[in-house]
DRENBA-58059 format. One record per residue: x, y, z of N, C-alpha, C, O, CB in turn. Coordinates in steps of 0.2 Angstrom, whole numbers, plus 5000, padded with zeros to 4 digits. Glycine has a CB too. Layout:
N
XYZXYZXYZXYZXYZ...
//
This chain:
466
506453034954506353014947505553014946505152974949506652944945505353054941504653054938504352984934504652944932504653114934503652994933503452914928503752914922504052864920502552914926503852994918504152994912504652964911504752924906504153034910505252984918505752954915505852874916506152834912506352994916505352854922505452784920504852744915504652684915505452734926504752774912504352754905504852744901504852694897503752804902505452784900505752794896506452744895506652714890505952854898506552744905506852664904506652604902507052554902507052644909506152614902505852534900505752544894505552494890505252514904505752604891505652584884506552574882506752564876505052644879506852574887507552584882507752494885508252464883508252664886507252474888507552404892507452354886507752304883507052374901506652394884506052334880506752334872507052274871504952394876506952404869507152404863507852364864508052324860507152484860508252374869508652334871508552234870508952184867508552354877508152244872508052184874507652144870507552084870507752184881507452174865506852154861506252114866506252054867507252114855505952154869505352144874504952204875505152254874505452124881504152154876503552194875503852254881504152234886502752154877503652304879503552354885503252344892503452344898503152414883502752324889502352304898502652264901502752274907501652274898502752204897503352154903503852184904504052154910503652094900504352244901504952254904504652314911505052344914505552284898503952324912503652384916503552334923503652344929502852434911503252264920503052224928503752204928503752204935502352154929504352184927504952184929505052244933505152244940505452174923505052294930505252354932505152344940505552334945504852404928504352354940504052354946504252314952504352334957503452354946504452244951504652194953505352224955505352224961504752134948506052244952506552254954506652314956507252324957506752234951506152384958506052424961505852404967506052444972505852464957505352354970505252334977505652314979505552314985504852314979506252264976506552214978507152284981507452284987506652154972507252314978507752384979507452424986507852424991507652434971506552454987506552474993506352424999506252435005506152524992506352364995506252325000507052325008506952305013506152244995507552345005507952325009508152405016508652425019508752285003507452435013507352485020507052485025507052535029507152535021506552415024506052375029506452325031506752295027505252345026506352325040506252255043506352175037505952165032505452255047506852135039506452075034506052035034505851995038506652045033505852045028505052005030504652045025504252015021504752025039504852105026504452145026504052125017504352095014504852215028503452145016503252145011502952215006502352245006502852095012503652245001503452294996503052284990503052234987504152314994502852304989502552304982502552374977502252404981501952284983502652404971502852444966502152424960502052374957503852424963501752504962501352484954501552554951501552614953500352454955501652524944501852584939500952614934500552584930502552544933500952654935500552674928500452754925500852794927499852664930500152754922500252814917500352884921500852914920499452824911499952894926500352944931500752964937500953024938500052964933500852904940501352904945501352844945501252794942501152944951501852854953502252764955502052764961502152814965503152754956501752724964501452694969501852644974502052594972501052674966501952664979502152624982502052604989502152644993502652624981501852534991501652525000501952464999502252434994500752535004501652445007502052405012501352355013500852385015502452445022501252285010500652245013500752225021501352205023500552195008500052215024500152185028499652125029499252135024500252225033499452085032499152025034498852015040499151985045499451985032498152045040497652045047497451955049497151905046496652105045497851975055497951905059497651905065497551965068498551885060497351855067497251875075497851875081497951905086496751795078498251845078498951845083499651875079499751845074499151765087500051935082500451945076501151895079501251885085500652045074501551875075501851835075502451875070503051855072501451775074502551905068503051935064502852015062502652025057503051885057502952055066502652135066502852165056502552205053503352195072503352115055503852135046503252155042503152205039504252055040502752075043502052085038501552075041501052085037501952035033501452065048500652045052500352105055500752155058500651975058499852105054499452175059498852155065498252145062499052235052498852145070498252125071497552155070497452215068498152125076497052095070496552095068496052155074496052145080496352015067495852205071495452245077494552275073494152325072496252335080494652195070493852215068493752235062493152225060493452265071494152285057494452305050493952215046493752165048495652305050493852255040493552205036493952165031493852115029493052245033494452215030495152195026495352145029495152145035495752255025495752085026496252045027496652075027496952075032496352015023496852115021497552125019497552205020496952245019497752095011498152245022498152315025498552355018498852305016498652325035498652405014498952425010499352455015499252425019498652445004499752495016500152555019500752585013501252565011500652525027500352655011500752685005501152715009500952715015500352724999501852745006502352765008502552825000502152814994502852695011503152875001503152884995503952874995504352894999502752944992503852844990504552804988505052864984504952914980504152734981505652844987506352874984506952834981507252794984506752894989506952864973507252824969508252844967508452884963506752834963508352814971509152834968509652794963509552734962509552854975510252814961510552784960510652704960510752664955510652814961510652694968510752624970510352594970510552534972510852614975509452604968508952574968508852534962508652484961508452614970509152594956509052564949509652524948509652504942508852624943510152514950510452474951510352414951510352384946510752484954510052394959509852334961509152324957509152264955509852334969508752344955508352364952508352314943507952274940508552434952508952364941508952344936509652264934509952244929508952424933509752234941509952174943509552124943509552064940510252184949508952164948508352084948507852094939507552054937507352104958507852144937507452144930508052084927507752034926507452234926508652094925509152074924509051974923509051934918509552104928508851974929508851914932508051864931507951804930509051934941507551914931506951904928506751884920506351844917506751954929507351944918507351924911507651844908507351804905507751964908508051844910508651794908507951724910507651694905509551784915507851724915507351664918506951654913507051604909506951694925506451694913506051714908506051684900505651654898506151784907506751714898507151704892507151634891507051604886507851734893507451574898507651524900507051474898507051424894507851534907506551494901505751444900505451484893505051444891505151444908505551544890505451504883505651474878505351434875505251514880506451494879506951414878506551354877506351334872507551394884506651324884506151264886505551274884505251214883506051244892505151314882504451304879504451284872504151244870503951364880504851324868505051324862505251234861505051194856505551384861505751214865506051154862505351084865505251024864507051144865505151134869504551064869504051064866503651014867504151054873504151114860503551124855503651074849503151044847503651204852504251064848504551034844504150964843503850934848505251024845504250944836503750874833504450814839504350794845503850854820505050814835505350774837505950804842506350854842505650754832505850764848506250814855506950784857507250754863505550814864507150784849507950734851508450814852508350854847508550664842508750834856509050894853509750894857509950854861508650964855510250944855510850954854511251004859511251064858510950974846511450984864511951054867512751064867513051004866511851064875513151104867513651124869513851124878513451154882513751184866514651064879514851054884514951154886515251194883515450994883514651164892515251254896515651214899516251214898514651334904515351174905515751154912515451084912514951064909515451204920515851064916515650974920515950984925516550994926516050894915515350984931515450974938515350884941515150844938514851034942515550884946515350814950514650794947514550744945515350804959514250834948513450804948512950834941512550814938512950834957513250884940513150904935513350924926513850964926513050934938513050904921513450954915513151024911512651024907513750894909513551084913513151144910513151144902513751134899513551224913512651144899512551134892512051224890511651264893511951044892512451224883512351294879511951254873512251234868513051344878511251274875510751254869510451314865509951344866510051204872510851334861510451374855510451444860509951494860509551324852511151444864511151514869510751514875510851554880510951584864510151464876510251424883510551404888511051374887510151384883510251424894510851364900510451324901509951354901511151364908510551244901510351194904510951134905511551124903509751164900510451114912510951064915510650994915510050974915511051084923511250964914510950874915511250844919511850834918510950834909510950824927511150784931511550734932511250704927510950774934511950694935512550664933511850584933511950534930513450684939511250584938510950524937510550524930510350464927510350514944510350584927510150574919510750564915510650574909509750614916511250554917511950524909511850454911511750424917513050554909512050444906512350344906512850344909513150394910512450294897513150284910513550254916514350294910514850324912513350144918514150274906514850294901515050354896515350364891515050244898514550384899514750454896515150494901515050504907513950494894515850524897516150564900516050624893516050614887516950524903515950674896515950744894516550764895516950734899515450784899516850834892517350894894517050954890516750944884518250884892517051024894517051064887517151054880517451014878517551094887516551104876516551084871516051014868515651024864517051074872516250974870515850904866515250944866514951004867515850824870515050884865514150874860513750844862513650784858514150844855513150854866513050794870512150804867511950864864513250804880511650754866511050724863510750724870511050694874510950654857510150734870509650724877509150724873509150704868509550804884508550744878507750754878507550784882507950794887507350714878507050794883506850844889506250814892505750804889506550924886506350784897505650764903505150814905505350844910505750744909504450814903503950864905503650824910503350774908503550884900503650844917503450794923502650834923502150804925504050794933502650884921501950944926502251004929502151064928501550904933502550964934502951004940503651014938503951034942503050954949503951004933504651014931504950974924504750924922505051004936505351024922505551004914506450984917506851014920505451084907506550924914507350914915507650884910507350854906507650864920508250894909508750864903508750774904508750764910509650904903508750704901508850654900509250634894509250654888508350634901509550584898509950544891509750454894509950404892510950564890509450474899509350404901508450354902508250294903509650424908507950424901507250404900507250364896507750354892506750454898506750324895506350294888506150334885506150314879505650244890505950394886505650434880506450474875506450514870505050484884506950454879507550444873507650444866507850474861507750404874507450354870507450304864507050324858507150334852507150234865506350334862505750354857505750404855505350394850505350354859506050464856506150514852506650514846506550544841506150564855507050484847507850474844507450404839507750404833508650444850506850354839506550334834506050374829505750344824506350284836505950424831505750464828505950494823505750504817505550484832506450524826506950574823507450524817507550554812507550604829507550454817508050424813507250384808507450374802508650354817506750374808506350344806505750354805505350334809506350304808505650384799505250434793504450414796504050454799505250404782504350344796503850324795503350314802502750304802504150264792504050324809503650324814503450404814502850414815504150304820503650454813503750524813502950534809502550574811504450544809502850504804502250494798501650454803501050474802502450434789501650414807501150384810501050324805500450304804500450424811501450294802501450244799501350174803500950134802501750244796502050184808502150154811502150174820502750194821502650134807501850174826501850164831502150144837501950104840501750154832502750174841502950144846502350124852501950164854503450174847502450064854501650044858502250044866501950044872501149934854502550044866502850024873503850004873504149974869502349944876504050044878504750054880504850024885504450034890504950114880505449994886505749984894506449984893506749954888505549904898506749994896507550024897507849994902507549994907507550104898508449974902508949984907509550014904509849994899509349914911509550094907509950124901510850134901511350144905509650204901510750124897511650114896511650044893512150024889512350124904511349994894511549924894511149914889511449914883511349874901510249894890509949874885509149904885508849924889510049804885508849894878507849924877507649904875507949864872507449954874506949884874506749844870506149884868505849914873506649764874505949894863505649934858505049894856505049854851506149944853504449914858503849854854503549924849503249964851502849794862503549914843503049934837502649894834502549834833503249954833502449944831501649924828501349964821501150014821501149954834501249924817501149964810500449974810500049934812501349934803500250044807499650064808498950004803499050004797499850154806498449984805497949934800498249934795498749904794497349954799497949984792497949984785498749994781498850004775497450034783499349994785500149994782500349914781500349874785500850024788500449894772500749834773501449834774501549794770500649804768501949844778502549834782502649814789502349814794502949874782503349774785503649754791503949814796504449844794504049694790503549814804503849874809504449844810504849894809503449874817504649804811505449774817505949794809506349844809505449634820505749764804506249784797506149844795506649874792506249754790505649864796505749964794506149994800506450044799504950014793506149964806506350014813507150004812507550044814505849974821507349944810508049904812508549954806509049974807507949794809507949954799508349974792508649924790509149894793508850034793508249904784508349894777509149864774509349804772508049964773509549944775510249934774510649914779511149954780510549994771510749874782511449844786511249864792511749894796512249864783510449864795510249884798510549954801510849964806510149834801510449994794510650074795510350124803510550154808510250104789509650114801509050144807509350124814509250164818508150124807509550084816509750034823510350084826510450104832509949934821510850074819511550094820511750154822512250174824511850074815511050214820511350254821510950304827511150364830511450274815510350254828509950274835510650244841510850284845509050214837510850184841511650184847512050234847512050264852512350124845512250254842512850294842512550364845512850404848513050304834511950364846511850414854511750404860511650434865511350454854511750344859511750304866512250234868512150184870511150274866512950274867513550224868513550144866513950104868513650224875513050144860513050074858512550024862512549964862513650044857512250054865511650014869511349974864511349994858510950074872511149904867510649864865510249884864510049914869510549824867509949874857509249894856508749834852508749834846509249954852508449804856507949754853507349774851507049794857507749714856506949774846506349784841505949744842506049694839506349784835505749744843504849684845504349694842504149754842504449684853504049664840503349664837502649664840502549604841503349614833502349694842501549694845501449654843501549644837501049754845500849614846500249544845499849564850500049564855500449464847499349574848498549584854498449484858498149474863497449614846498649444855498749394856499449374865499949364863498949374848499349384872499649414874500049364877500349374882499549444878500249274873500549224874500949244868501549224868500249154875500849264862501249264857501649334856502049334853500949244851501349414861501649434863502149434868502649474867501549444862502149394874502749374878503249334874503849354874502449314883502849284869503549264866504049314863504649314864503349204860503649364858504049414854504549464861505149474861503349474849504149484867504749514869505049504872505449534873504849544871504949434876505549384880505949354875506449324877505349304885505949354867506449364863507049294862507649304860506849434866506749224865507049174868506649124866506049124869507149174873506749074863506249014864506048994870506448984875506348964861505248974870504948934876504548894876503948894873504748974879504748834881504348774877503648764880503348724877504748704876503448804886502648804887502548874890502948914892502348724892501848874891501748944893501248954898500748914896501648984887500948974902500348984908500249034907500649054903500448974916499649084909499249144910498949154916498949094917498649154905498849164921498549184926498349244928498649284931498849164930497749234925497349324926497249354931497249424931496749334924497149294936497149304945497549354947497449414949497549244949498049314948498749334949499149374945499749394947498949294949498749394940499249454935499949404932500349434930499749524940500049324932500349294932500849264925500649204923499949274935501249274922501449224916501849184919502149214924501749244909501949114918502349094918502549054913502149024910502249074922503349044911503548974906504248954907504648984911503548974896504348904903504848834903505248864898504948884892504448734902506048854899506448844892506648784894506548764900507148894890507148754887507448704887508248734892508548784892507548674877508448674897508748684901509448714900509748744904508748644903509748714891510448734890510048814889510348864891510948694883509648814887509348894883509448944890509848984892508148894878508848914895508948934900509648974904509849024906508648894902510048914904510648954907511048984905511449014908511148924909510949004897511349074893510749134893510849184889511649054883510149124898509449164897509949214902510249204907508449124901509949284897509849354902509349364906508949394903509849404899509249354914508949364917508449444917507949444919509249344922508849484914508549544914508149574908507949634908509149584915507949504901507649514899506749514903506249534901507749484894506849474911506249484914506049544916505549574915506249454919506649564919506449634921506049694915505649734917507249664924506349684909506249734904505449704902504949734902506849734897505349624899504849614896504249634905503949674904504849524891504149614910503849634916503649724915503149744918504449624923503949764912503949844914503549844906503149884905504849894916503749794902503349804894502549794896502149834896503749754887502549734897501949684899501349694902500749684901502049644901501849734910501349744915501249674918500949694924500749764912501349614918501249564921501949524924502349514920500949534918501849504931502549464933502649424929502349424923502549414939503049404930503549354924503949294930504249314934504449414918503849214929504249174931504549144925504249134920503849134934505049124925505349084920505849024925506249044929505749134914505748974923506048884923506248864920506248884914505748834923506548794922506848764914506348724915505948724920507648724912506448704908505948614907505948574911505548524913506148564900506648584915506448504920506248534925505948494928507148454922506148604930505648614934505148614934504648624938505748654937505048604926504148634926503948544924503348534925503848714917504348504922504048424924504148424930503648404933504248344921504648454934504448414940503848454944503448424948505148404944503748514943503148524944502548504944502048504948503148564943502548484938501848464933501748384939501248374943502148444921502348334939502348294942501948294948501348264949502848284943502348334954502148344960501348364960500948354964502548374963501348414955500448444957499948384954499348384955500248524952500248324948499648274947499748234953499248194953499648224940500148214959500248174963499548194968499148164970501148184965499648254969499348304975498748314972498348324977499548384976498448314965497848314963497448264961496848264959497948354960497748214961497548124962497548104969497148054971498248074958497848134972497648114980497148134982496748104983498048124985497048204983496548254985496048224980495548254982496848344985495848194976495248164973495148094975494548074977495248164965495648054976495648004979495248024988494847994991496547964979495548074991495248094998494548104995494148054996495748165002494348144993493848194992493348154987493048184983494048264990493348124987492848084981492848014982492347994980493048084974493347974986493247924989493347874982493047824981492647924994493847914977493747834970494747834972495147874976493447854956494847754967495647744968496047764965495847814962495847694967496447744964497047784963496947794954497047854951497947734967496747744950496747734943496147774941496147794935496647644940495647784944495047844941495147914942494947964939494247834945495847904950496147984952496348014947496148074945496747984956496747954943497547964939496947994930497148044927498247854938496447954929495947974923495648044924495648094920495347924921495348044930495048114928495648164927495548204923494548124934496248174931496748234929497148214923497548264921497248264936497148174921497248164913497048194908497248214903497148114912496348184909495848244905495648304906495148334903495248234904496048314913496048364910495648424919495648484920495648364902495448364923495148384926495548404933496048364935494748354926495348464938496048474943495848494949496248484954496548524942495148514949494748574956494148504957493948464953494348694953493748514963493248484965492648524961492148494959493248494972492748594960492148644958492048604951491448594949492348744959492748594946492548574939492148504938491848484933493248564935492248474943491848384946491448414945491048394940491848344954491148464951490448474952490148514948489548514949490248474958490348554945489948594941489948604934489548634931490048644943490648564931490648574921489948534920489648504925491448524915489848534913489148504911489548444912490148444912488648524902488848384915488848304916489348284907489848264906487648264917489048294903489348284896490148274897490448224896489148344890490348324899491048314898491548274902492148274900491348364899491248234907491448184913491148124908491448074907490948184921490548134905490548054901490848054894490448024891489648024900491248074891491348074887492348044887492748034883491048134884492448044896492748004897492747924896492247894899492748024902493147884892493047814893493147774901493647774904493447794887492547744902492447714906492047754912491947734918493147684908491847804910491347844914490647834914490547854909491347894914490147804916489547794915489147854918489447904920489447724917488347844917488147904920488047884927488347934930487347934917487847844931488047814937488447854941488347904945488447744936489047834938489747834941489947934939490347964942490547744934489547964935489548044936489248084941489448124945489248074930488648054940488048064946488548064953488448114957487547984945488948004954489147984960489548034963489548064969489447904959489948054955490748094956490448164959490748184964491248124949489948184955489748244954489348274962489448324965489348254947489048224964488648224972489148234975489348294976488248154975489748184976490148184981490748244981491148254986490448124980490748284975491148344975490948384979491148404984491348364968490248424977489748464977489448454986489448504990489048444971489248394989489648384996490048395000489948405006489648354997490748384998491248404999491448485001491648515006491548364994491248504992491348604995490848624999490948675003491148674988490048575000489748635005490048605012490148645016488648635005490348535013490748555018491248595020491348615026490948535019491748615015492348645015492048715016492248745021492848645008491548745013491348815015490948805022490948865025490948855010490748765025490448755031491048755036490948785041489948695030491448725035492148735039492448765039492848765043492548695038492448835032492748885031492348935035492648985038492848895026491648925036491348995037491448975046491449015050490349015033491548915048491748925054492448925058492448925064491348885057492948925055493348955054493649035055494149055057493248945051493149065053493249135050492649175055492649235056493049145040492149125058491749155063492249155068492449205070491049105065492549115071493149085077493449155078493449195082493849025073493649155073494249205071493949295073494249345075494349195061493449285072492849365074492849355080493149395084491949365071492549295082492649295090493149295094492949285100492449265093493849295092494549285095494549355095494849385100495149245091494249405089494349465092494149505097494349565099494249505087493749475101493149495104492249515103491849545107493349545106492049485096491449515094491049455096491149395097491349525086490349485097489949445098489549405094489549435089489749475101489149355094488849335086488449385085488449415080488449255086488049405089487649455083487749535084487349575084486649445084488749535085488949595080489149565074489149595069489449655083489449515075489849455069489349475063489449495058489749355072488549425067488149435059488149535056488249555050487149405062487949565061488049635058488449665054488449715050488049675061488849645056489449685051489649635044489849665039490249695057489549575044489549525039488649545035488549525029489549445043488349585037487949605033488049675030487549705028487449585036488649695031488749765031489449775025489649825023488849785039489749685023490249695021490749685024491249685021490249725018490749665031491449665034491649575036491449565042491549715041491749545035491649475033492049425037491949365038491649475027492849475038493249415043493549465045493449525044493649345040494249455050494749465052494949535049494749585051495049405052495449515042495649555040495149595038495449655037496049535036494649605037494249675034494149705040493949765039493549675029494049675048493949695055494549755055494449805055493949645061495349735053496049735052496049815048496249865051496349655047495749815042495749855039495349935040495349995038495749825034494949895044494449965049494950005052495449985054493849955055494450065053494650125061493950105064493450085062494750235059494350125072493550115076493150155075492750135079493350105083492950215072492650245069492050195063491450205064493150285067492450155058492150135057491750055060491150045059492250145052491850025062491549995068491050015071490649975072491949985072491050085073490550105077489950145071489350155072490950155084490250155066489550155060488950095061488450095063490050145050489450045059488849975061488649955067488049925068489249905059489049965072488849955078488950015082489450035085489149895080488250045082488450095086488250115092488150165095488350135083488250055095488450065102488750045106488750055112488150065105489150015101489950005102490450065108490350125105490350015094490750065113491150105116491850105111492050065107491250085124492150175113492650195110493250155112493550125108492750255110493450145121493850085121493950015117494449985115493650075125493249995116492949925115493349925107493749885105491949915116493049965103493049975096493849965094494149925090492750045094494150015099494950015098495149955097495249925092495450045105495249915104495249875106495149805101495649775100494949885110494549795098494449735092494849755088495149705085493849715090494949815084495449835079496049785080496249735077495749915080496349815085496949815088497149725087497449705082496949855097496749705091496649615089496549585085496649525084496149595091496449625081496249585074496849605067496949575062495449615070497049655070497849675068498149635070498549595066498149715070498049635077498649605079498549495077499049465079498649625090498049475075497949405072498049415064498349365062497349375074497849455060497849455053498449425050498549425044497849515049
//
């Protein structure tokens, strides 16, 4: 078979097929090696280039120093090439354009398949529609707009049963590395508010954050753009008998759907999406921390899994109590923090009990808020500040004087000496655990004349104490 007449097929593939010529020509070439591929060894590597005068065809190989596979390796014998071409001249029969025109076949379709998927990821709004083919155990084959796609039995909701036929609403997940069908993402929801609700679609209104347990319940926080005077939660819910809400479920088996209101204010948004009253509240920026108190009846009808959803909205742990754990908490920590001032400051139990009344809880706030705010305590004189404020400020340079020997102890339990102790504390490595978190490698950066035993060795110790 000459170039003409496979120009000829490919132009009969392209008009077929409605495809550029050229693409049906690098198919071509593609399923014409795959075809002489099966007269080489396996392994072997064919390759087919077509162009305006002839057909080209060879066997690549790959200069190696050791051949390990004769199919594609050649040894290296000084050749400047990597790669070896070996032309052959190729024989086309019957059976070639067969298989041939099998892998073009198969190319196409593929092909066909991802711009399917490109196309529908193009789309403003990515709620879209397939036809049931098949429902296997793990899988359901869906015919989208003459597409195949599949949606895995872990992206359906727990109560969706499928058969032929039906009708099923997804989205598509764009990871980078792969596109999959969902009915179970957060980005579900958010597309399917898109698609029911004009205004999000217009940028009027914002979704700011999603968290899902899907099949069960969501919780939805929006956000109206500055300058929109509406209400987000009543435009999102709808107006008529909470129309918009009603008919975002109905693609999601009636899933709870809660609407929340954004607040840059992040105690009054906790309140909006723990969705429950609460009768006090904590921040702990430390710790990434909220914590609050319900009234004890509220608490025991509290769905515990609004923590889990407002935690994935927030970004911050979440504790929740009732009111009577959090007095008795409150209790026990003024008990502990009237004593530990009574220890550490040497006053009684009644100047203990005033200073954490106002407010006061650490030694460091003794000794270091402005003198003003200790006298403006009744019954504080400047004396009796003076006195507090000495004896706190003494107290920490002991505590760190007791800490830093401590933590020296602890260096030398590993085996260091004091003045590798001081070197490496002047280097940033400061106790135990940052010894813990080295390789002796770096150990021996700072100290470098450290042996490699040795180095191991204090690691290993300081692991083994951390």
């Amino acid at each position: 078979m000459n170039v003409k007449e496979i120009f000829m097929i490919a132009e009969a593939i392209s008009k077929e097929k409605q495809l550029d010529r050229e693409d049906v020509l690098v198919a071509l070439e593609e399923g014409l090696a795959v075809s002489l591929r099966k007269k080489f060894p396996l392994g072997a590597i064919v390759k087919v280039e077509i162009d305006s005068n002839e057909i080209k065809a060879y066997r690549q190989f790959n200069v190696v120093d050791e051949v390990e596979n004769s199919a594609y390796e050649v040894e290296d014998t000084g050749q400047k090439e990597k790669v070896i071409k070996e032309y052959f001249t190729p024989e086309f029969g019957r059976q070639q354009f067969v298989i041939a025109r099998q892998v073009i076949n198969q190319k196409l379709q593929k092909e066909a398949k991802f711009a399917q998927i490109d196309s529908l990821l193009n789309k403003d709004v990515k709620v879209f529609t397939g036809t049931v083919r098949s429902v296997k155990k793990e899988i359901v084959n869906l015919d989208v707009n003459g597409a195949d796609l599949q949606i895995n039995r872990a992206n359906l909701l727990s109560k969706d049963k499928f058969k032929p036929n039906d009708k099923v609403s997804f989205t598509l997940i764009d990871t980078g590395e792969e596109v999959y069908a969902s009915r179970t993402a957060p980005e579900f929801i958010k597309e399917l508010f898109k698609k029911e609700i004009y205004q999000i679609e217009e940028g009027d209104i914002s979704v700011e954050a999603i968290a899902r347990i899907p099949g069960f319940k969501s919780k939805v926080v929006v956000k109206a753009k500055g300058n929109v005077k509406i209400d987000p939660v009543r435009t999102c819910i709808g107006q008529k008998n909470n129309n918009h809400i009603k008919r975002i479920q109905g693609y999601v088996n009636n899933e709870i759907i809660e609407v929340i209101k954004y607040d840059d204010n992040l105690a009054q948004y906790f309140t909006n999406v723990i969705n429950t009253p609460v009768e006090r509240i904590t921040i702990d920026e430390d710790q990434n921390l909220i914590e609050a108190s319900m009234e004890d009846l509220i608490y025991e009808n509290f769905n515990k899994q609004n923590i889990k959803l407002a935690e994935q909205i927030l970004g911050w742990k979440i504790n929740v109590i009732t009111e009577s754990e959090w007095i008795k908490k409150e209790e026990e920590s003024a008990i502990n923090v009237v004593s530990m001032f009574m220890e550490k400051l040497n006053v009684d139990q009644e100047l203990g009990e005033t200073l954490y009344e106002n407010g006061f809880s650490t030694l460091e706030e003794i000794a270091y808020v402005p003198a003003s705010e200790l006298l403006d305590i009744d019954g504080l004189d400047e004396e009796l500040v003076d006195a507090l404020r000495d004896a706190a400020k003494n107290e920490l340079v002991a505590e760190n004087i007791k800490e830093s020997m401590r933590v020296h102890q602890e260096l030398v339990d590993c085996g260091l000496t004091e003045v590798e102790i001081v070197r490496l504390q002047n280097n940033g490595i400061k106790n135990k655990v940052d010894v813990a978190d080295c390789s002796s490698y770096d150990l021996q950066d700072v100290l470098t004349e450290m042996p490699d035993d040795r180095a191991k060795s204090i690691v290993m110790k300081a692991r083994e104490l951390a």
